[in-house]
N, C-alpha and C positions, 0 to 999 in steps of 0.2 A: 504493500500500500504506500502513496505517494505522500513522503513530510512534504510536500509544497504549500502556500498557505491557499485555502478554498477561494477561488471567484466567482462572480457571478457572469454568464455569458448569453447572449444572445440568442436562441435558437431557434425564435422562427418570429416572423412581425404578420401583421396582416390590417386590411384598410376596407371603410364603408365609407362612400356620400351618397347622398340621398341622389334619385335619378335628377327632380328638379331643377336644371340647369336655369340662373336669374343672371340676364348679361347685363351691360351697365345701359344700354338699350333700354331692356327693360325697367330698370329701375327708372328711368328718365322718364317714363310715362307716371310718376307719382309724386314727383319731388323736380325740382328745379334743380337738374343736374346734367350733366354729358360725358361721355365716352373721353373727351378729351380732358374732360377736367379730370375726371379721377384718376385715371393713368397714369398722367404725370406725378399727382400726390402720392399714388397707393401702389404703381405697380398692378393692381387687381383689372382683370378685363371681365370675370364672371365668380360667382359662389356657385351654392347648391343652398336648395333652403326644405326641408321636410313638409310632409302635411300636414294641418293638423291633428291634435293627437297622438302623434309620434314624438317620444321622446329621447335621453340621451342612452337610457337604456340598451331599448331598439338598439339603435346605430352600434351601439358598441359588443352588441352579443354580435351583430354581422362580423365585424372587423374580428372580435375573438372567435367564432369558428370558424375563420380563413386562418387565423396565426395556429390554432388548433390541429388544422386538417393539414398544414405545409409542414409540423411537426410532428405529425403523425400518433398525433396525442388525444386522446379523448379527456373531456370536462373532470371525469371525474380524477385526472391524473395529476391535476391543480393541486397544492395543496395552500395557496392563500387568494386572494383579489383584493385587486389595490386599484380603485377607480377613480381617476383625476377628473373635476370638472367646475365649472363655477355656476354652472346651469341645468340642476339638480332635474328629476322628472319633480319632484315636489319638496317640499321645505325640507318637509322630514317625511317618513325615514330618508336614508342616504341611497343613491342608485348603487353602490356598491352590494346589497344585497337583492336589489330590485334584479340582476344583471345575473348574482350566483342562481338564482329562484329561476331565472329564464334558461338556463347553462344545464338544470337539470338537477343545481346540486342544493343541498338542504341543510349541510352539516360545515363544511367549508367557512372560515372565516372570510369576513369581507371588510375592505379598510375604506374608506372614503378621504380625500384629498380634497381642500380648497384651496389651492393655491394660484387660481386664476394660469394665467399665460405661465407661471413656471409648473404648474401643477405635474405634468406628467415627468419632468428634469426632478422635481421631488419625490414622486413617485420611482423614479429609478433610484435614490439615495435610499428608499425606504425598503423600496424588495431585497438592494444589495446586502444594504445593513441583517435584514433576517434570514437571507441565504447564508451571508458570512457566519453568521452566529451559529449556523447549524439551526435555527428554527424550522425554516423549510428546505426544501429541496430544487423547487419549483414553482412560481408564482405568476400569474396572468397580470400581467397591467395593459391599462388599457384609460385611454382620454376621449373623450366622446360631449361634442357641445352640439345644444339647440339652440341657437341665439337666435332666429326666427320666434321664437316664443317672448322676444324682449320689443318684438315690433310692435308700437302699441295701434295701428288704424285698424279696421274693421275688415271683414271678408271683405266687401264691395270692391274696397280700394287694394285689397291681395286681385281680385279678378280682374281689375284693368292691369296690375302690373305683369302679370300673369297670361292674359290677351284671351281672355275666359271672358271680358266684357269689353267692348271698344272704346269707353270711355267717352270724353276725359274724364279725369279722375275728380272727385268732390273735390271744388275749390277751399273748402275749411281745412281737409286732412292731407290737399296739395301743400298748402300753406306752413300745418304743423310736421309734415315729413322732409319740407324746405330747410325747418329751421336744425334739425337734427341730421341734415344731407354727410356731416362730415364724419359721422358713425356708422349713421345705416350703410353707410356704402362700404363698411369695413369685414365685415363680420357674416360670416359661413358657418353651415352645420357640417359635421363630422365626424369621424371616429377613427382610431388607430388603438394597436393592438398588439402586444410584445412577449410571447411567451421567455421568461427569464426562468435560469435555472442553476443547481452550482455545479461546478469547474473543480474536480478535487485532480487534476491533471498535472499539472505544471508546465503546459504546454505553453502557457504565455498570454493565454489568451482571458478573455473577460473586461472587464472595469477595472479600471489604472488606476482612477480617481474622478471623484467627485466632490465639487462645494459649492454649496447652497448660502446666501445671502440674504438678510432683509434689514429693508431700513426702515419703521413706520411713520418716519417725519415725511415722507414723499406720501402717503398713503393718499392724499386729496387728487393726485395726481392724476390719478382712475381709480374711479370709483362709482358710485350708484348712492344719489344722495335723499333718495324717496324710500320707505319701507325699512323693516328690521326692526328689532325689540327694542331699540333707544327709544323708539316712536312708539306715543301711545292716542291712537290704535296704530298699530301694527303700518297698515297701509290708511291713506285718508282719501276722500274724492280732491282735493286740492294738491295732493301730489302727482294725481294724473292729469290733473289741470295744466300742470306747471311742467309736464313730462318728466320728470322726479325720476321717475323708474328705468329712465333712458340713463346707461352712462356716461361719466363726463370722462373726455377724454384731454387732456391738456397733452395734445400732441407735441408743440415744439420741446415741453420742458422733458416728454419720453422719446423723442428722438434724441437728444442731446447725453440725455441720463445714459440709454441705450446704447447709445454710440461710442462712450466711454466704459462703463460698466462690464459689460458682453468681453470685449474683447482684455478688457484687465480679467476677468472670471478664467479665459480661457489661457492664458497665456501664464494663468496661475495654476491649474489644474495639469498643464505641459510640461511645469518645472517641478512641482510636487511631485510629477510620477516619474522624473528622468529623461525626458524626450524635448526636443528640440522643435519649435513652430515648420520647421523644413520638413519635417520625418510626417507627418500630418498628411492620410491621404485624402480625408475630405472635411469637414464642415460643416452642420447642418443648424440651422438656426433657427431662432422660434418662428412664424412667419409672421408676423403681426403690420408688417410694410417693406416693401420690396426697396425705398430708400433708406431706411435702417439698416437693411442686410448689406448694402451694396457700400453705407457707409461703414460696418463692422468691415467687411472684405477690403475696402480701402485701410483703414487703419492698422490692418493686421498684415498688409500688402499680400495677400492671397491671390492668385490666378483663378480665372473664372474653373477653369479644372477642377479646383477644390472646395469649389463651392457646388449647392446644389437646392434650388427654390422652387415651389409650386403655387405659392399667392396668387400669382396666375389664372389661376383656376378653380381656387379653393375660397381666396379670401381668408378671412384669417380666423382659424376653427381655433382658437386659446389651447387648450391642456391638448388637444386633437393632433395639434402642428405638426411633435417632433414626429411621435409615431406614423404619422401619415409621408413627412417625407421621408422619415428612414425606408416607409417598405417601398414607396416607388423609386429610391433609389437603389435597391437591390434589385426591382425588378428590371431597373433601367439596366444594369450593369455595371453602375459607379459605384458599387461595394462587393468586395470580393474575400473569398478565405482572410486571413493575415491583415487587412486592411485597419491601421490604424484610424476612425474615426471619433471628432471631435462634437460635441452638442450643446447649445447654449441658447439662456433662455434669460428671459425680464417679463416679470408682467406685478397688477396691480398687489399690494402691498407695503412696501415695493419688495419682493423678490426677487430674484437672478442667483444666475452660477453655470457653471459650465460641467462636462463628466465627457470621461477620457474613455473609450473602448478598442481592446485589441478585437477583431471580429473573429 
């Protein structure tokens, strides 16, 4: 038997979006916006957005029995779940059990994560920490958001955007989806999926390192400033008045934070584990704006080779991001046996950190 110390390794990811395709076309039809505007802001050309009634659940049992089925592993082979999301099916319980109940299984623990945009980069510190320990063996994580469910207008104005009615769209809720244009156009449904497990080998291979960060003087930064137990009641009709319940996003001061943060997280987790930014075969970063990644990639002077984005086409699924692009980067071909990849994340808290894996 091997004295090497135990790691935690990768063995199989897997990914759900909803069929739904919302291009920014469409969304032009509800709000005072265009194709050109956002682009250039966000990078994003389309999301994907569920039905309703579908929740983060849903999506994330899809994306776990693809990570399931590529590792030839049945639900009940699990023996934890760790579910990152900031967009619960309900308050409470946590979809962390909502997700084991759907998987088949009854007895399996299940962890729940709010760690917003770093939630599933947490999620990996947390399965590694219980692999290492010898707690388990094997652990499913998995990120999964509905932020279609944070859109506050009515069916009516989902069927013009959606071209289920010709429209135009109700001048009141043109008007209210105007003033909130620099969020709605941000944000995708999702799910991604990572069977993790432990490495008693010495091969080399697993998690190098990881470190997780917060700071909660930034916390106003993004945040949601309608609802929650500070409030009594709970939710009020003048929070939705005021769209309260929409998040606030102070972008330039999370591009900036971002732009520095990220790439100090990574270049900390690189020397921690012995390895040089050169040795780094790829990169993959939370997706929350395709000019944050492109300013991480400048600052860390990376070739496009070593980077690798989908915002594109996703829009940005929060706890959903890493896992989604880790598995379309495998399936692209830009991760391989041996392949040193790096992963980093910022979201509301303010949280970030980056985590080091040999593949």
């Amino acid at each position: 038997m091997s004295n090497a110390p135990r790691t935690t390794v990768i063995r199989s990811s897997g990914s759900y979006v909803p069929p739904q395709v919302v291009t920014n076309e469409m969304i032009s039809r509800i709000m005072d916006t265009t194709d050109e505007w956002i682009v250039p802001r966000t990078g994003i050309r389309e999301r994907r957005f569920c039905a309703p009634g579908v929740g983060p659940a849903e999506l994330a049992e899809h994306a776990a029995r693809r990570a399931l089925e590529k590792a030839g592993l049945a639900p009940s082979d699990i023996g934890l779940v760790v579910f990152a999301t900031m967009t619960p099916d309900h308050y409470f319980p946590g979809s962390g059990g909502l997700l084991a109940a759907r998987l088949g299984l009854t007895t399996t623990p299940a962890l729940d994560i709010r760690m917003q945009c770093a939630g599933f980069l947490s999620g990996l510190q947390t399965a590694d920490a219980f692999i290492r320990s010898g707690a388990f063996d094997r652990v499913l994580l998995v990120g999964a958001e509905v932020h279609s469910g944070l859109m506050p207008w009515p069916e009516s104005v989902w069927d013009v955007m959606l071209g289920r009615s010709p429209g135009p769209c109700d001048a009141y809720w043109y008007e209210r989806a105007t003033g909130m244009r620099d969020r709605a156009v941000l944000f995708g449904d999702g799910a991604g999926a990572m069977v993790l497990e432990a490495n008693d080998s010495g091969d080399g291979r697993g998690f190098l390192g990881i470190v997780l960060k917060t700071d909660g003087n930034h916390w106003d930064k993004l945040y949601v400033p309608g609802g929650g137990c500070k409030s009594r009641p709970y939710f009020t009709p003048a929070m939705f008045e005021s769209l309260g319940t929409i998040p606030i996003v102070e972008g330039r001061q999370v591009f900036r934070l971002a732009s520095l943060l990220m790439p100090e997280a990574v270049r900390e987790v690189l020397a921690a584990s012995g390895h040089a930014l050169e040795e780094l075969h790829l990169l993959l970063m939370h997706q929350a704006n395709l000019r944050i990644n492109e300013s991480v990639q400048r600052v860390l002077g990376l070739p496009d080779e070593k980077v690798f984005n989908n915002i594109q086409k996703y829009g940005n699924t929060t706890a959903a991001t890493l896992p989604l692009v880790y598995d379309e980067a495998v399936e692209a071909g830009r991760i391989g046996p041996g392949a040193l990849v790096g992963f980093t994340a910022l979201g509301a808290g303010l949280h970030w950190g980056a985590a080091l894996a040999r593949i």
